[in-house]
mmCIF file as Biopython writes it, N, C-alpha, C and O atoms, coordinates in Angstrom:
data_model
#
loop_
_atom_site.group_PDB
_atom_site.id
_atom_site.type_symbol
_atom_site.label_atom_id
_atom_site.label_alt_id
_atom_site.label_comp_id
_atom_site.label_asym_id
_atom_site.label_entity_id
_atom_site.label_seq_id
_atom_site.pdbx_PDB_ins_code
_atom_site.Cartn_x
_atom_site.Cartn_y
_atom_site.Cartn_z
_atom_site.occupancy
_atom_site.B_iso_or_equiv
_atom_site.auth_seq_id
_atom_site.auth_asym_id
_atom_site.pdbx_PDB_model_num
ATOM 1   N N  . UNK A ? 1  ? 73.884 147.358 113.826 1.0 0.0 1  A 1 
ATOM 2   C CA . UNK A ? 1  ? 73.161 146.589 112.830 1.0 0.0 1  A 1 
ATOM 3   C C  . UNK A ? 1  ? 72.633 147.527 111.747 1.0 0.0 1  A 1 
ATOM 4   O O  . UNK A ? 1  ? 72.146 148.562 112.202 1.0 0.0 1  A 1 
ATOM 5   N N  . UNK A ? 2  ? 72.621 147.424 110.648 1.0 0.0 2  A 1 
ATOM 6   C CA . UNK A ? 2  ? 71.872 147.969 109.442 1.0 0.0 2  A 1 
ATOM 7   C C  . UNK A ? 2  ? 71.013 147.158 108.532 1.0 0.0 2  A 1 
ATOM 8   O O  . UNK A ? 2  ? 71.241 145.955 108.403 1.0 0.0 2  A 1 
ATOM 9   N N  . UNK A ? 3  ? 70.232 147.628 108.020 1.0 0.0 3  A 1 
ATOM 10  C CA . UNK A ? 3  ? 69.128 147.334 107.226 1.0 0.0 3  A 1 
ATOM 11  C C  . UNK A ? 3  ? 69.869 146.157 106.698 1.0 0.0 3  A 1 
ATOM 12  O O  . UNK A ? 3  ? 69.911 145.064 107.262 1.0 0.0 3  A 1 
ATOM 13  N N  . UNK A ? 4  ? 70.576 146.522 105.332 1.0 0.0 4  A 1 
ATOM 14  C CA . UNK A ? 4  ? 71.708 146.151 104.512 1.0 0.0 4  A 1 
ATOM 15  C C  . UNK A ? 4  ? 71.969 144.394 105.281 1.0 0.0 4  A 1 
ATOM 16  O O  . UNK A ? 4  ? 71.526 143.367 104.766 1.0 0.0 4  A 1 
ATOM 17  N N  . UNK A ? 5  ? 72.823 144.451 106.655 1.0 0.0 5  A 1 
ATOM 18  C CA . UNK A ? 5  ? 73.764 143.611 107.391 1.0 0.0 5  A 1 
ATOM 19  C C  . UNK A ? 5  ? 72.412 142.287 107.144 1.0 0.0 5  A 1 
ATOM 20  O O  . UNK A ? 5  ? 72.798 141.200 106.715 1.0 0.0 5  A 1 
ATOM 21  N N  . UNK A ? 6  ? 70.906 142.476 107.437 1.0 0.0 6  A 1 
ATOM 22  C CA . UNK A ? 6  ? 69.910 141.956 108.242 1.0 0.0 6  A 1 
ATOM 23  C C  . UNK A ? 6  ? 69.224 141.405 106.847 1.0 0.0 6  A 1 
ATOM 24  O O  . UNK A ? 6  ? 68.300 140.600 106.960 1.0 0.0 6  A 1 
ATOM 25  N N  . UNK A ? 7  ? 69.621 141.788 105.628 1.0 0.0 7  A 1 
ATOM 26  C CA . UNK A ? 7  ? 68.724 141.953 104.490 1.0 0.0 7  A 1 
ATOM 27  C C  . UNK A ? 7  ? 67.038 142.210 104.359 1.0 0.0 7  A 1 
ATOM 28  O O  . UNK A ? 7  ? 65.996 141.657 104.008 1.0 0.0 7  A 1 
ATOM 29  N N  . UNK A ? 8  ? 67.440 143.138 104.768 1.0 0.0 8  A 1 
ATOM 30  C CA . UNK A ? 8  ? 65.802 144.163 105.130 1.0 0.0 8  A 1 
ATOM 31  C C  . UNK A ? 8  ? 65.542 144.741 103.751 1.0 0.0 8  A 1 
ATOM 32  O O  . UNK A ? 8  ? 66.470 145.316 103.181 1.0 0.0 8  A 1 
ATOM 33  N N  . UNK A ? 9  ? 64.094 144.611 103.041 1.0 0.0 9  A 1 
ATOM 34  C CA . UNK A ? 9  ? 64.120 145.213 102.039 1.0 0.0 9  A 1 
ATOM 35  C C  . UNK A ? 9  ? 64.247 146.895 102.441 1.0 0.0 9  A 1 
ATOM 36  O O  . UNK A ? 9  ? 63.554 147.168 103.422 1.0 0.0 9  A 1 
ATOM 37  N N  . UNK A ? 10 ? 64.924 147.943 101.925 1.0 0.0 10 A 1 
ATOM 38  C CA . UNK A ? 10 ? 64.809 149.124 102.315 1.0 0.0 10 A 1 
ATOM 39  C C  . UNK A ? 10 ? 64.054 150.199 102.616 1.0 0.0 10 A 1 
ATOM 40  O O  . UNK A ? 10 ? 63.888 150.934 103.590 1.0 0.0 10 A 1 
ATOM 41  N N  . UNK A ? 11 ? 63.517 150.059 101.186 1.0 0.0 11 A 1 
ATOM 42  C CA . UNK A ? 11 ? 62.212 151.077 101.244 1.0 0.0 11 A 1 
ATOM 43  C C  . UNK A ? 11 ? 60.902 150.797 102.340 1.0 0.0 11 A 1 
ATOM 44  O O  . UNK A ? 11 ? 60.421 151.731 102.983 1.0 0.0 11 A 1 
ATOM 45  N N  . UNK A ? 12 ? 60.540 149.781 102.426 1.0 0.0 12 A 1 
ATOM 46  C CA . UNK A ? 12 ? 59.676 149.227 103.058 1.0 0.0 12 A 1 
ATOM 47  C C  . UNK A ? 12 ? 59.918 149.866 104.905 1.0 0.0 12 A 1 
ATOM 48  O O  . UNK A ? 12 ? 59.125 150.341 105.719 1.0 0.0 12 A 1 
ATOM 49  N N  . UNK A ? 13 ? 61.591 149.525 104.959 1.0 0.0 13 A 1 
ATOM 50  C CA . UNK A ? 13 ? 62.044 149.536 106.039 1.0 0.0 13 A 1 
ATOM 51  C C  . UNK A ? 13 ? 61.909 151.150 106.472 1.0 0.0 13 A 1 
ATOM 52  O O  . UNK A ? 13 ? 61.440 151.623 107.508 1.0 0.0 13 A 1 
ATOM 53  N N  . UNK A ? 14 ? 62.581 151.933 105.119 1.0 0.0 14 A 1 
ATOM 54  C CA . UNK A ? 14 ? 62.733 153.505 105.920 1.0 0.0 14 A 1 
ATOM 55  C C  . UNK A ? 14 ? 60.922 153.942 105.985 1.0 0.0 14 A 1 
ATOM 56  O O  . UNK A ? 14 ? 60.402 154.304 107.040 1.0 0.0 14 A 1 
ATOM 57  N N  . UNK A ? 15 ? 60.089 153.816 104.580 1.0 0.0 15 A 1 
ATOM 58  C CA . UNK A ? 15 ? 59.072 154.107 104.941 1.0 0.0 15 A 1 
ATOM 59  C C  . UNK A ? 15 ? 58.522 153.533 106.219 1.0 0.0 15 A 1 
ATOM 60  O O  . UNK A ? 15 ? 58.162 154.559 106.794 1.0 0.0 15 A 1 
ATOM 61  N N  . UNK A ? 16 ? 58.221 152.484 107.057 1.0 0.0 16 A 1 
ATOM 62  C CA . UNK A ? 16 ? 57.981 152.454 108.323 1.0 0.0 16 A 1 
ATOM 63  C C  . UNK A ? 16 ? 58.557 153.172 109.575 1.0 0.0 16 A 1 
ATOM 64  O O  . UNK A ? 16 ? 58.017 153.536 110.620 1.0 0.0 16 A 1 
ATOM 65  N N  . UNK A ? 17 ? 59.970 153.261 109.073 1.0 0.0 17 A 1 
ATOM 66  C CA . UNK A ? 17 ? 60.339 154.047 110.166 1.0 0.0 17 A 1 
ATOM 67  C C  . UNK A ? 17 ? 60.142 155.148 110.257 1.0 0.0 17 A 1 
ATOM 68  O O  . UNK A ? 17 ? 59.975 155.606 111.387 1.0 0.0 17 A 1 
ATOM 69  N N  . UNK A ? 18 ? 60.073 156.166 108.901 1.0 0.0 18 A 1 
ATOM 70  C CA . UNK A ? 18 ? 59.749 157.855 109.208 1.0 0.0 18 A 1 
ATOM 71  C C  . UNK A ? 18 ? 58.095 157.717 109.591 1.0 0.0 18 A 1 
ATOM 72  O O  . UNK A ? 18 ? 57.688 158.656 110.274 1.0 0.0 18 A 1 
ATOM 73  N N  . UNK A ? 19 ? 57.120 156.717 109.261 1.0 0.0 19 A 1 
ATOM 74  C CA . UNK A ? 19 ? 55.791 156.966 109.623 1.0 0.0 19 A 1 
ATOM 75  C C  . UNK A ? 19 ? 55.663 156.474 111.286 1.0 0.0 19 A 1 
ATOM 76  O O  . UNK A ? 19 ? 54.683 156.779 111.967 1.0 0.0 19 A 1 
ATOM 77  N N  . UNK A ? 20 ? 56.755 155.712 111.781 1.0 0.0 20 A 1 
ATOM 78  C CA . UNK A ? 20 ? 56.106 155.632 113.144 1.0 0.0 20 A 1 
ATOM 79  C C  . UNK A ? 20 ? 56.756 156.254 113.791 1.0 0.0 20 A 1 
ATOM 80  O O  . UNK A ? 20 ? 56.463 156.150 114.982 1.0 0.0 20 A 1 
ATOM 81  N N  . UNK A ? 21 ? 58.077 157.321 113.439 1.0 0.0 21 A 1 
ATOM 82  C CA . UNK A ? 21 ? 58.911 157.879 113.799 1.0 0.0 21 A 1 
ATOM 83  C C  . UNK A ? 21 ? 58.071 159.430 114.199 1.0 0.0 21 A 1 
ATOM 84  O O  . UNK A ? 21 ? 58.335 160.165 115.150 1.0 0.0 21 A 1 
ATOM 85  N N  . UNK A ? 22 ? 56.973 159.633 113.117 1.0 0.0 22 A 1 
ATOM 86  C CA . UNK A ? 22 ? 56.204 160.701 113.142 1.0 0.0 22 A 1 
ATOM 87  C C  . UNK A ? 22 ? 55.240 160.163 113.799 1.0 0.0 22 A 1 
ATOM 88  O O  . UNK A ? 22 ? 54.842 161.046 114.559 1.0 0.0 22 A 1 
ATOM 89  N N  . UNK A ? 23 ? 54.562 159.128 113.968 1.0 0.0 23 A 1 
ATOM 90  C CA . UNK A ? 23 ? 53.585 159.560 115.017 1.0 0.0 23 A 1 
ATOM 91  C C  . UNK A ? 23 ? 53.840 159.120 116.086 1.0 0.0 23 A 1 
ATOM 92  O O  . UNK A ? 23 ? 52.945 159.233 116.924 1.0 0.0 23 A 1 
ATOM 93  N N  . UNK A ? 24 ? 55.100 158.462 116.500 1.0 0.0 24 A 1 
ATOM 94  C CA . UNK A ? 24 ? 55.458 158.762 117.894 1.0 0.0 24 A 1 
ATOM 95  C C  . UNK A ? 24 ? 55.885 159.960 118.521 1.0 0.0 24 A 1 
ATOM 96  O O  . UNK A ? 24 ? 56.060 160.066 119.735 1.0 0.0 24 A 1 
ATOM 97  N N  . UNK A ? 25 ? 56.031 160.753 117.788 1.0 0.0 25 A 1 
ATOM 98  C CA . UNK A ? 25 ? 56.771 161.888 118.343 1.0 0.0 25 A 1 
ATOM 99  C C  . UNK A ? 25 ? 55.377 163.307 118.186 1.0 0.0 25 A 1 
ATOM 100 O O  . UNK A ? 25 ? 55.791 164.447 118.396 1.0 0.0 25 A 1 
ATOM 101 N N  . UNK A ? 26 ? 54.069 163.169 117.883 1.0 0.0 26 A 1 
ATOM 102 C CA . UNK A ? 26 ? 53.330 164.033 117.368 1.0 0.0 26 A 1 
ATOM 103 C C  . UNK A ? 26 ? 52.304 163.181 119.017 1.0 0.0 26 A 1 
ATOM 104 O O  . UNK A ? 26 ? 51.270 163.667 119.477 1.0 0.0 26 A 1 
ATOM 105 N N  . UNK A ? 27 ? 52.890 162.098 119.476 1.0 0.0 27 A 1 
ATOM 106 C CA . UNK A ? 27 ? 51.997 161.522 120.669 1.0 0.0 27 A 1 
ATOM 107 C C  . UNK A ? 27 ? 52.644 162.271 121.652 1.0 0.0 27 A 1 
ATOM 108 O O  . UNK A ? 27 ? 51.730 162.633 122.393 1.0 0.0 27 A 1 
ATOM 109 N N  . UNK A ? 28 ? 53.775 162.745 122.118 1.0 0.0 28 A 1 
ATOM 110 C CA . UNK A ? 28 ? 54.961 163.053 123.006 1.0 0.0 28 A 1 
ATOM 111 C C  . UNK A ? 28 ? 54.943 164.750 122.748 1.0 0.0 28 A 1 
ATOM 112 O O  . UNK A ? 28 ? 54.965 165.421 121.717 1.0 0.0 28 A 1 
ATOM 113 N N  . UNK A ? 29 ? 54.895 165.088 124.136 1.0 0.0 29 A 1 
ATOM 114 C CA . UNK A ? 29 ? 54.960 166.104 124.449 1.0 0.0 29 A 1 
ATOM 115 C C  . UNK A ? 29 ? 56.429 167.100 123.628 1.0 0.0 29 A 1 
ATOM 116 O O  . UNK A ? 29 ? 56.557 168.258 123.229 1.0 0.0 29 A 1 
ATOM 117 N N  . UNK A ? 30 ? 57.198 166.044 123.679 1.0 0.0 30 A 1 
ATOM 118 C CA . UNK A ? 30 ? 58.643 166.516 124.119 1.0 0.0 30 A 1 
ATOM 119 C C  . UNK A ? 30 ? 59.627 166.060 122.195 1.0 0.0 30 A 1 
ATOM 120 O O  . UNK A ? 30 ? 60.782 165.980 121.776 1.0 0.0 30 A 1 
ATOM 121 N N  . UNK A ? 31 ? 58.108 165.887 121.616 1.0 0.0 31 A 1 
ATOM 122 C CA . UNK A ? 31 ? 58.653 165.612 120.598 1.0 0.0 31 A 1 
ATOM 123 C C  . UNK A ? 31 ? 59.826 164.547 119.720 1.0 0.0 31 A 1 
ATOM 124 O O  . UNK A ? 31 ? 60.237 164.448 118.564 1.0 0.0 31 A 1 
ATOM 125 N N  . UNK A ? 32 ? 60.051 163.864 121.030 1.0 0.0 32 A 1 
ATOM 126 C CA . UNK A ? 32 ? 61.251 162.868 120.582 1.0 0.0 32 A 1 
ATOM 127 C C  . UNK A ? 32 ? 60.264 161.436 120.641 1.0 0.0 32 A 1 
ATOM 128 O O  . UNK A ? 32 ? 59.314 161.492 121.422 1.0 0.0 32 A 1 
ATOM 129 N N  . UNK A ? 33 ? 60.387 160.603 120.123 1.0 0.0 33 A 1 
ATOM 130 C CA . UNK A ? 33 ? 59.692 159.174 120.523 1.0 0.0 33 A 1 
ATOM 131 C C  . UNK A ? 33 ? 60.949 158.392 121.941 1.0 0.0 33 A 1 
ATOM 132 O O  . UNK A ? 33 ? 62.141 158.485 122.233 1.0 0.0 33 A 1 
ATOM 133 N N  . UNK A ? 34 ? 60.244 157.973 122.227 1.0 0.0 34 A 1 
ATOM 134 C CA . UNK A ? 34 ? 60.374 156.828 123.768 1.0 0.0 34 A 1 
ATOM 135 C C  . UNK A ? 34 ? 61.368 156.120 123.377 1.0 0.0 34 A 1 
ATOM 136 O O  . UNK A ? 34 ? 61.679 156.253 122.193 1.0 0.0 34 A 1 
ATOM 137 N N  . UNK A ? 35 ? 62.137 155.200 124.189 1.0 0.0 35 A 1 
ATOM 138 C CA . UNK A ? 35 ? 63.433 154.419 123.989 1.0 0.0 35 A 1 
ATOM 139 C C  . UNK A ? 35 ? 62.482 152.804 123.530 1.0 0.0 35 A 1 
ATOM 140 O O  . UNK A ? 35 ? 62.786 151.980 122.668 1.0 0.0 35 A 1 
ATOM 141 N N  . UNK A ? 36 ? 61.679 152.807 124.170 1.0 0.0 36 A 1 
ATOM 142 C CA . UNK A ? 36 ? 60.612 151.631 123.522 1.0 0.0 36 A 1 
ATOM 143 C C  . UNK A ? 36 ? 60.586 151.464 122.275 1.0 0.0 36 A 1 
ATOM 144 O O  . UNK A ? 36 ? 61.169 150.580 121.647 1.0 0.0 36 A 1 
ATOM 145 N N  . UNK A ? 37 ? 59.488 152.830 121.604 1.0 0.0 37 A 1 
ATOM 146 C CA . UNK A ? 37 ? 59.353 152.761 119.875 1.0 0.0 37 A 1 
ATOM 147 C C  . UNK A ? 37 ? 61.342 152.887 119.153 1.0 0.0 37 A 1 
ATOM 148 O O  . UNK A ? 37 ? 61.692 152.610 118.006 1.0 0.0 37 A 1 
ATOM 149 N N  . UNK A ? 38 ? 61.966 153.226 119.948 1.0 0.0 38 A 1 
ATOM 150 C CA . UNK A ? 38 ? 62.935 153.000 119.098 1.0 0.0 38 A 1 
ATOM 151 C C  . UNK A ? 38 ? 63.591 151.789 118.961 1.0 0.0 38 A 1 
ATOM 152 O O  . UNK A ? 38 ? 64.081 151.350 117.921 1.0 0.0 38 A 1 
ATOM 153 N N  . UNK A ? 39 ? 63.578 151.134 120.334 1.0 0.0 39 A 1 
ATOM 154 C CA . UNK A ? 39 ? 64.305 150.194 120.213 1.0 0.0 39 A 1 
ATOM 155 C C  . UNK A ? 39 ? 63.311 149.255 119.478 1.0 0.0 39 A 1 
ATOM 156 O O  . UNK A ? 39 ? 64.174 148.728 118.776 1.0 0.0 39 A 1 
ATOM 157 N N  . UNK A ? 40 ? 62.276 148.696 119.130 1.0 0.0 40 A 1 
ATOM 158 C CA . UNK A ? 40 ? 61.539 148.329 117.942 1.0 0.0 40 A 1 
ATOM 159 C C  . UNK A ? 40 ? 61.810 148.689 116.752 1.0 0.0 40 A 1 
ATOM 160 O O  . UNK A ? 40 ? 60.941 148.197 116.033 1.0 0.0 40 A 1 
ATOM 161 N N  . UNK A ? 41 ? 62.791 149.482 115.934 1.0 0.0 41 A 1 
ATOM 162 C CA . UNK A ? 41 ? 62.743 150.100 115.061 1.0 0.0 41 A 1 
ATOM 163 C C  . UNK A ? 41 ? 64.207 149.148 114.606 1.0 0.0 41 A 1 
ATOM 164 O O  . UNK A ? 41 ? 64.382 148.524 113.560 1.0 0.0 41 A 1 
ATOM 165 N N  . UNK A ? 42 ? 65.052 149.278 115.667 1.0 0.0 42 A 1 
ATOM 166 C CA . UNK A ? 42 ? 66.305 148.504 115.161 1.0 0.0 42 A 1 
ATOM 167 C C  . UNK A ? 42 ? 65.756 147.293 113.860 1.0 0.0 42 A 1 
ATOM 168 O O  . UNK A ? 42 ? 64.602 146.912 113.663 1.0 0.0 42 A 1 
ATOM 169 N N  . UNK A ? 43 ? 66.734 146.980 113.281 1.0 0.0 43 A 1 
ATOM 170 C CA . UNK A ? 43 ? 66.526 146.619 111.672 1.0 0.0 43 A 1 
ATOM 171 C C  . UNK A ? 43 ? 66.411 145.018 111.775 1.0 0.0 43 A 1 
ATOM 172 O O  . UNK A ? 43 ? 65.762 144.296 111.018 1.0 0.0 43 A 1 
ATOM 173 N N  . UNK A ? 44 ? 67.205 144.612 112.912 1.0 0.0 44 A 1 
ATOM 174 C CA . UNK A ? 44 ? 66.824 143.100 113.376 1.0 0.0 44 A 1 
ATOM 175 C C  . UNK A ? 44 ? 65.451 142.862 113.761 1.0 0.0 44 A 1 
ATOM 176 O O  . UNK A ? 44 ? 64.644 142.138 113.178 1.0 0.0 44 A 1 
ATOM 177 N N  . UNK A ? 45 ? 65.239 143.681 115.007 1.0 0.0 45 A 1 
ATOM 178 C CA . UNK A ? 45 ? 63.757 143.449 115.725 1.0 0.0 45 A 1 
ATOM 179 C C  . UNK A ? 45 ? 62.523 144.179 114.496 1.0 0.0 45 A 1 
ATOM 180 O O  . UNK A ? 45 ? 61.381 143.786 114.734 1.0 0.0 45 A 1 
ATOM 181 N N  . UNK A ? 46 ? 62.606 144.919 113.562 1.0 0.0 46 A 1 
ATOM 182 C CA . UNK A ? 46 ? 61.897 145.323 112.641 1.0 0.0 46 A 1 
ATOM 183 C C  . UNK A ? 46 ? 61.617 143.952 111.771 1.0 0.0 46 A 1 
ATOM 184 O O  . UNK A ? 46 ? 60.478 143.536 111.562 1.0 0.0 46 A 1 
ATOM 185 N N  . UNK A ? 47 ? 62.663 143.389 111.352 1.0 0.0 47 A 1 
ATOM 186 C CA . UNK A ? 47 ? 62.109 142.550 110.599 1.0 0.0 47 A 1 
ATOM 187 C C  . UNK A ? 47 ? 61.619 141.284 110.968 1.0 0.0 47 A 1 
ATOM 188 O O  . UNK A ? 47 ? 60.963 140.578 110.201 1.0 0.0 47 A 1 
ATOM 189 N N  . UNK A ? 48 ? 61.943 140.952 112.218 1.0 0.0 48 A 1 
ATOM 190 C CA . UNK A ? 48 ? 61.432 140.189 113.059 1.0 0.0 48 A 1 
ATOM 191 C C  . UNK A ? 48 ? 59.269 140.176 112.869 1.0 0.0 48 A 1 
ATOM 192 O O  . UNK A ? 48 ? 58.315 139.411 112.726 1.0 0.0 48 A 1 
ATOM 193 N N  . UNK A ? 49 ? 59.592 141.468 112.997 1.0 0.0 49 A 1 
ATOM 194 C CA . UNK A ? 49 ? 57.800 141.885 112.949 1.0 0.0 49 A 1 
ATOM 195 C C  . UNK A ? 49 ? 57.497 141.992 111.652 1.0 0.0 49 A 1 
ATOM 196 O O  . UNK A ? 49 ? 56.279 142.038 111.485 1.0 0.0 49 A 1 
ATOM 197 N N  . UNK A ? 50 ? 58.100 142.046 110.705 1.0 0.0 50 A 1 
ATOM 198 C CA . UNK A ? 50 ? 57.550 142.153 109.031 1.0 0.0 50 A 1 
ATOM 199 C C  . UNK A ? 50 ? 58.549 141.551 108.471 1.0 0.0 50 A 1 
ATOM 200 O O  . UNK A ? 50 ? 59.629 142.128 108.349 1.0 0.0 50 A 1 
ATOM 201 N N  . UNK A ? 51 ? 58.318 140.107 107.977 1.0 0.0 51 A 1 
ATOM 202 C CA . UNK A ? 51 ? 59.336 139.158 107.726 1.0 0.0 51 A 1 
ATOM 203 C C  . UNK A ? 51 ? 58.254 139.120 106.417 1.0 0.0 51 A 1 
ATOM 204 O O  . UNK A ? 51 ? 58.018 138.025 105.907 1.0 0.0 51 A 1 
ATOM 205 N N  . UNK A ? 52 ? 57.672 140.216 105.942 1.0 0.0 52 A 1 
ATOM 206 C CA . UNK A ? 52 ? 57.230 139.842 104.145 1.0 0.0 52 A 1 
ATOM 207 C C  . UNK A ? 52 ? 58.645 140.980 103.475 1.0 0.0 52 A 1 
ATOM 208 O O  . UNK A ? 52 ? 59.155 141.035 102.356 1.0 0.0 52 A 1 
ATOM 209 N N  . UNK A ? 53 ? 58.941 141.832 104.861 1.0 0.0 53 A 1 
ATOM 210 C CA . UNK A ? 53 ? 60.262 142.850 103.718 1.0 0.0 53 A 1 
ATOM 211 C C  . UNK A ? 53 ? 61.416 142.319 103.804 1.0 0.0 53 A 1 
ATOM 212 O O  . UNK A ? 53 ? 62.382 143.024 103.509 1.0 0.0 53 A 1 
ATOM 213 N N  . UNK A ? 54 ? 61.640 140.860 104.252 1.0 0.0 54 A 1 
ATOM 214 C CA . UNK A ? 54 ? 62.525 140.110 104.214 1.0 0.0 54 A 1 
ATOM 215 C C  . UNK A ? 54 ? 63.283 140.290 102.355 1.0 0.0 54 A 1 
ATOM 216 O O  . UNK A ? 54 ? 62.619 139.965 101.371 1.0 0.0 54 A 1 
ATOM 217 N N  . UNK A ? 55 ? 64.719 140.851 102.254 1.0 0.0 55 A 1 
ATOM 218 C CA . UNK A ? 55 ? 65.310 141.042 100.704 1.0 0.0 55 A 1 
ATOM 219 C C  . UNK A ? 55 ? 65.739 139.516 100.562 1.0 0.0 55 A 1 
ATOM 220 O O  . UNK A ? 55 ? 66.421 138.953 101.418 1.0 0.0 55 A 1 
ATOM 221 N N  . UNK A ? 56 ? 65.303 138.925 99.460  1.0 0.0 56 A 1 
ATOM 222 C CA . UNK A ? 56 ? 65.263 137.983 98.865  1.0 0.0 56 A 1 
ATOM 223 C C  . UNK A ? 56 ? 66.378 138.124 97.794  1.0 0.0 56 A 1 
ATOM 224 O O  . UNK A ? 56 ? 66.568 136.994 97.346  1.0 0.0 56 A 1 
ATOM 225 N N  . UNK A ? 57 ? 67.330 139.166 97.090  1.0 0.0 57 A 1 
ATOM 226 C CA . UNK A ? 57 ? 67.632 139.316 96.115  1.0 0.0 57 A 1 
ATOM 227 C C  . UNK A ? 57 ? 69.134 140.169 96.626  1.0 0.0 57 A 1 
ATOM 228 O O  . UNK A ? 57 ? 69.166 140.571 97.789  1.0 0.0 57 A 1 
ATOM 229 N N  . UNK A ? 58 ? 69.857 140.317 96.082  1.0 0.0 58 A 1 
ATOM 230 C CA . UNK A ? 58 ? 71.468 141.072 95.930  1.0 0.0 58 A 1 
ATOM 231 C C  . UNK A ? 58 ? 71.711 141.065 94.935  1.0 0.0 58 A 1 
ATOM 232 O O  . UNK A ? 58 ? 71.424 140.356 93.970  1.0 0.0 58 A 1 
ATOM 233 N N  . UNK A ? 59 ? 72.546 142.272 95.183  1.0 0.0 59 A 1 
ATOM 234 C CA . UNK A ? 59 ? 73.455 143.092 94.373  1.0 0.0 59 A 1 
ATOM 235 C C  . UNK A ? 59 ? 74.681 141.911 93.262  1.0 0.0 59 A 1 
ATOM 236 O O  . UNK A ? 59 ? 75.517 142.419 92.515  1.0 0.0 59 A 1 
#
């Protein structure tokens, strides 16, 4: 799945992901984030949870 496929606005999308991408991994010993916070991150279940970055508009 991609952002793009899901019509995820983008920016919205990557800025959330590098900020929870960083503080999951600054919580973790081991520096990687959990299969949990990632699998939340996928671009379906992301927008599921923030359906205001729903893209309204195309190319």
């Amino acid at each position: 799945m991609s952002a793009k496929a899901n019509d995820v606005e983008p920016w919205a999308y990557v800025r959330d992901l590098l900020t929870t991408l960083a503080a999951s991994s600054s919580r973790t010993m081991s520096n990687a984030p959990d299969e949990a916070v990632l699998l939340t991150l996928l671009p379906d279940v992301w927008l599921a949870r923030h359906p205001e970055a729903h893209r309204r508009w195309s190319r």
